[in-house]
BALOBA-1460 file (C-alpha; in Angstrom, 3 decimals):
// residues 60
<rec num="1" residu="x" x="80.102" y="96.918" z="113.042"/>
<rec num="2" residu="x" x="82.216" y="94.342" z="115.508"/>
<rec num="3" residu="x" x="85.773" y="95.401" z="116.385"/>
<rec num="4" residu="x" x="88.237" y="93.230" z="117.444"/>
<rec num="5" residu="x" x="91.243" y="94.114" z="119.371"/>
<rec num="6" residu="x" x="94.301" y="91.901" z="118.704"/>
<rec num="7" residu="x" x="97.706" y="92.038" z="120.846"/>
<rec num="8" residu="x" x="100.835" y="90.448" z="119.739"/>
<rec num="9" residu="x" x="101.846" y="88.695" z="122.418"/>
<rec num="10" residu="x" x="104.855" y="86.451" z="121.341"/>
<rec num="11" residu="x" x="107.938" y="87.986" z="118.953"/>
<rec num="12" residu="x" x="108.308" y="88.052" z="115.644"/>
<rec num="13" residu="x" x="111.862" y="87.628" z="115.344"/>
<rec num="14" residu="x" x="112.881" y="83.915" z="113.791"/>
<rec num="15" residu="x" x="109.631" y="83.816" z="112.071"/>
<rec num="16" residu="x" x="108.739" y="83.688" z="108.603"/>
<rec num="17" residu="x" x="109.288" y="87.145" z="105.697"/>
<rec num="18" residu="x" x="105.599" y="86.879" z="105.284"/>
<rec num="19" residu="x" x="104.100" y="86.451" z="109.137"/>
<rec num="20" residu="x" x="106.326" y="88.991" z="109.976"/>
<rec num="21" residu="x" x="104.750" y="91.408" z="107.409"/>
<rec num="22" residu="x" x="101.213" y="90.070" z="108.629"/>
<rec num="23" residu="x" x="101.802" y="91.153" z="111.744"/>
<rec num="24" residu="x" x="102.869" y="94.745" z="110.441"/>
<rec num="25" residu="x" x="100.506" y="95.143" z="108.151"/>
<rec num="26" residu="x" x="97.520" y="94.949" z="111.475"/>
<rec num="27" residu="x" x="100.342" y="97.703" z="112.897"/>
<rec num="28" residu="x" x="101.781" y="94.863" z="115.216"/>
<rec num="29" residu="x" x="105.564" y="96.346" z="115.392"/>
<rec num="30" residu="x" x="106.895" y="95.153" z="118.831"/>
<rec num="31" residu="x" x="105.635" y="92.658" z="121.702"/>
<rec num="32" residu="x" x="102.361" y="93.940" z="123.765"/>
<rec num="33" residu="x" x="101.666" y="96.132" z="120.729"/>
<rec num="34" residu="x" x="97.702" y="96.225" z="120.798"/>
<rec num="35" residu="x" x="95.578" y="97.794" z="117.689"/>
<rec num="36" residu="x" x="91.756" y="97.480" z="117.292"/>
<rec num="37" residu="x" x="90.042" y="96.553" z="114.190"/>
<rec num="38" residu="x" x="87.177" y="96.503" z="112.010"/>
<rec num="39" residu="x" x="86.282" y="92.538" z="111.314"/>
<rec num="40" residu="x" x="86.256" y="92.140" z="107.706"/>
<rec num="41" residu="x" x="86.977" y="89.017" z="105.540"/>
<rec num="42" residu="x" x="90.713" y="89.961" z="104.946"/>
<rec num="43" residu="x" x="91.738" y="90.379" z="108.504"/>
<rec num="44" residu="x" x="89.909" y="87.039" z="109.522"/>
<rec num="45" residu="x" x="92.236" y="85.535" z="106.863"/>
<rec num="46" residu="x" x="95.193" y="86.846" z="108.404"/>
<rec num="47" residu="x" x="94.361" y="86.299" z="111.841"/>
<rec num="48" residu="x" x="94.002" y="83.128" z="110.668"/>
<rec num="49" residu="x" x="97.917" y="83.533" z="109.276"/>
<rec num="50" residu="x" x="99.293" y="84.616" z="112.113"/>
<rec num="51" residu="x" x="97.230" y="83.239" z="115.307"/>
<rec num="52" residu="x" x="99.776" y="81.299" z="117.079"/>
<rec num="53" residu="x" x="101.455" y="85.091" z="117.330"/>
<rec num="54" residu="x" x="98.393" y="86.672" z="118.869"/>
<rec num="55" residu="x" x="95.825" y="87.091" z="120.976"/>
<rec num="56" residu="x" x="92.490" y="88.109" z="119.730"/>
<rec num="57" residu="x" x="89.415" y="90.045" z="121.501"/>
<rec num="58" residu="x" x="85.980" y="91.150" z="120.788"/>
<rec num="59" residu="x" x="85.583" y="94.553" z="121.411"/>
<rec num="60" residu="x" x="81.701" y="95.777" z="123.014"/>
């Protein structure tokens, strides 16, 4: 199954209630946080939510 590893990599303070929980709920706390991932439909939508926060990678 593909992984993807996703770093947040701008802050989520200012932004909107539910972003902000997007980016907890992938366990996204603090800036340079980094958390890999099973792809699955649900986190494609809220990478979708949140991608100007982010930066996404395919893991091998």
């Amino acid at each position: 199954m593909a992984k993807l590893r996703i770093e947040l990599v701008k802050s989520i303070i200012g932004r909107k209630p539910n972003h902000i929980a997007t980016a907890k709920s992938l366990g996204l706390k603090k800036m340079h946080d980094v958390r890999e991932h099973n792809v699955t439909p649900e986190l494609m939508g809220k990478i979708a939510l949140i991608s100007y926060l982010i930066k996404v990678e395919e893991v091998q």
